[in-house]
Structures are given as C-alpha cells and as structure tokens.
N, C-alpha and C positions, 0 to 999 in steps of 0.2 A: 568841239574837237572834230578835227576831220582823217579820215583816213585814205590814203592813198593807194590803191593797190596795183602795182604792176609785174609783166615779167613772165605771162601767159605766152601761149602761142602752142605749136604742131611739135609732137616731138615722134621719132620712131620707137618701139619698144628695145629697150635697154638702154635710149640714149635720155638727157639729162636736161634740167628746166631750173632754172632759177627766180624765184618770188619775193619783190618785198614790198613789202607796205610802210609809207611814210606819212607819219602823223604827225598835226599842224604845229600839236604842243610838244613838252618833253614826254620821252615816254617813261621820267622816271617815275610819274605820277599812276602810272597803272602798274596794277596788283597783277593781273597776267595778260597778256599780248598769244594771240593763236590762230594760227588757219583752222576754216571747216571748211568743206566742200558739198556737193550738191550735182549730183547725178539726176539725169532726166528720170522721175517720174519715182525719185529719193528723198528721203528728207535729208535737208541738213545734218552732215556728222562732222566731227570734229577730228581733224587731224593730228595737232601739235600744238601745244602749248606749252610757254616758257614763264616762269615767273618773274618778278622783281629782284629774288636771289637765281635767276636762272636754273632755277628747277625745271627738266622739264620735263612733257608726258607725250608719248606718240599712241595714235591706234596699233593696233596689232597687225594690222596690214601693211605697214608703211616702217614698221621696226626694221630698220637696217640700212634703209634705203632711203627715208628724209633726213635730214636733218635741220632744227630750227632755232635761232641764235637771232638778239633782240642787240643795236646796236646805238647805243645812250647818247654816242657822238654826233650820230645822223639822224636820229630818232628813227628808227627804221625796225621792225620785224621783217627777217628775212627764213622763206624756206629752200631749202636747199633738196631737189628733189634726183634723186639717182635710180639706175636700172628701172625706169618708170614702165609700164604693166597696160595695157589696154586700159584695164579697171581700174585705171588712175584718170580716167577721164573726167572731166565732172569741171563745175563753174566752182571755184577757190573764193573763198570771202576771208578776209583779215580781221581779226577779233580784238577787242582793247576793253578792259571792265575796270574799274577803280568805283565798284560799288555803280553804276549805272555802265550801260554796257556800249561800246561804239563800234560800229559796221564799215568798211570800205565796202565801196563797190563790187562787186564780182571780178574776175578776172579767168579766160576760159582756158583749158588746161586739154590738151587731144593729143591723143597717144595712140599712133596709128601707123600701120607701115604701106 
C-alpha cells in the first residue's frame, strides 16, 4: 500500500491549507487514517486522526482550526487546516494502520508572513 501525500505549501498566519493523502488501495481496509507532523528538531506528533466509523481525535493545539475527514470514494484522507499559527509549521506525514502501519511521504507545511 502506498500513500500519497499532497497539498503543502506557504501559507500567511490566519490563512488556510488543504492536505490529502491518497492511498493505492481502499481505505476501507484501515482501522484509522491520520496526519502527524514534525517540526525541526521535534519528534513526530500526531495531529488528527479519523477512524473507519469516523471517529475522530485532534491534538489540543489545532482543536478548532483543522479539520480531518477520510473519503471512501477517492480513497483519500484529507486535513482541512484553518486560521493556521506560525507553530503550525512543521513537515505533515499521512498515517494509515490496519494492524501494520503505512507512511506517505512528508509534505511541508510554512506559515509565515
């Protein structure tokens, strides 16, 4: 399974960024589909995560302001990112686990004015 992640780029503080990740198979076979991010000299954290019933879970940083929604038709995880924050900066990776775990590529995320 491969994961695609696009949808990065420059955004100014307040303004908005759109992310999705498109995986090779269906995604109805994963248990949960999730961005984490990754700030210079950060560990990896995880941002949002949706399940297979669409449960989903955000950090406390980004409550209000992402939003993340898993689409069956396109196979696609998408985050939906608003009033974006400097501290939103950071390299984005797409997450997919059905009991072994699969990675997209990074994708870079700058929030700057």
């Amino acid at each position: 399974v491969q994961l695609q992640a696009s949808g990065g780029g420059l955004a100014q503080p307040g303004g908005s960024l759109s992310l999705s990740c498109a995986a090779s198979r269906g995604i109805f076979t994963f248990k949960v589909m999730g961005w984490y991010r990754q700030a210079p000299e950060n560990q990896r954290q995880l941002v949002a995560r949706v399940t297979a019933g669409r449960d989903t879970y955000y950090a406390d940083s980004v409550k209000g302001r992402f939003t993340i929604s898993r689409d069956g038709a396109k196979n696609t995880v998408n985050l939906q990112m608003n009033n974006l924050k400097p501290e939103d900066t950071a390299v984005y990776y797409c997450h997919a686990s059905r009991g072994i775990d699969y990675w997209g590529q990074g994708t870079l995320v700058t929030v700057s004015s």
